[in-house]
N, C-alpha and C positions, 0 to 999 in steps of 0.2 A: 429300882430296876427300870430300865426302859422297855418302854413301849413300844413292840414292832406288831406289822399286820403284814400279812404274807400275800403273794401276787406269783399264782403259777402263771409258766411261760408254757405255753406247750410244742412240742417239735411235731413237726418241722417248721420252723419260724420260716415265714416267708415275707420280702419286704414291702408287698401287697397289703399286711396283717399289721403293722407300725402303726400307722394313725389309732386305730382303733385299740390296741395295746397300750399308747400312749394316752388315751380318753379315759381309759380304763383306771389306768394307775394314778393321773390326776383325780379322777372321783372316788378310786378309794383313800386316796391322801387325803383330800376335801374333809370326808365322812371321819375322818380317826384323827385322834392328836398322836399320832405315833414317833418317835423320834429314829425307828430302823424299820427300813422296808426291808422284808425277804422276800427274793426272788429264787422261788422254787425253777430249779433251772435243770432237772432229771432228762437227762435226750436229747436236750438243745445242741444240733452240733456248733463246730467250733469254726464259724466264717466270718463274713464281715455284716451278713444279715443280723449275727446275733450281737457282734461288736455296736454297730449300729443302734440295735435295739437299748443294749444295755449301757449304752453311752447316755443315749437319751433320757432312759428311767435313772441315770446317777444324774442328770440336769436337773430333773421335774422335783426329784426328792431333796438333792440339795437349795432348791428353792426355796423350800419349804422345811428346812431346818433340817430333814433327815438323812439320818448315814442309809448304804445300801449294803446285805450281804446276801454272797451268793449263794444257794445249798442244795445241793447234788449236783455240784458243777465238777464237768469231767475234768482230767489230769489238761486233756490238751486245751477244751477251754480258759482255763486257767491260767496255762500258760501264754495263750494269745492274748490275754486276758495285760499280763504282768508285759509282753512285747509292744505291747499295742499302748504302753504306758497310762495305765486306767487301776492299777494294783490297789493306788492307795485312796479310789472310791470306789472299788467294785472291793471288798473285801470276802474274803472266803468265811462261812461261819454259818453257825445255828440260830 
């Protein structure tokens, strides 16, 4: 079974908050051999702050061998999500 370690986001994401969000997630990748990050994503609304965001955390992680999934990601993120053509590394799941 693979190995995931989970990375909440918290709302309101704002693009001030990215560097540090992105420090965060590389040092929890560093710390874990994990092969899926979840990205606890409950509130995050659905802009380009969070596209942004989670474009980024599917770079850092596929760097680094990992898949990413997303979990309490709303109907509309999702689907900015799948417009924004990022479907098939941002993945929906547990």
């Amino acid at each position: 079974m693979p190995r995931a370690v989970s990375l909440r986001i918290s709302a309101p994401l704002e693009r001030a908050a990215l560097p540090a969000l992105f420090e965060r997630t590389c040092a929890l990748l560093e710390a874990n051999e994990a092969s899926i990050l979840r990205c606890e994503v409950a509130g995050v609304g659905a802009d380009a702050v969070a596209i942004d965001a989670l474009a980024r955390l599917a770079l850092v992680a596929r760097r680094r061998g990992c898949g990413v999934r997303l979990c309490g990601a709303s109907e509309e993120l999702l689907a900015l999500v799948a417009f924004m053509g990022l479907a098939d590394v941002l993945h929906e799941g547990s």
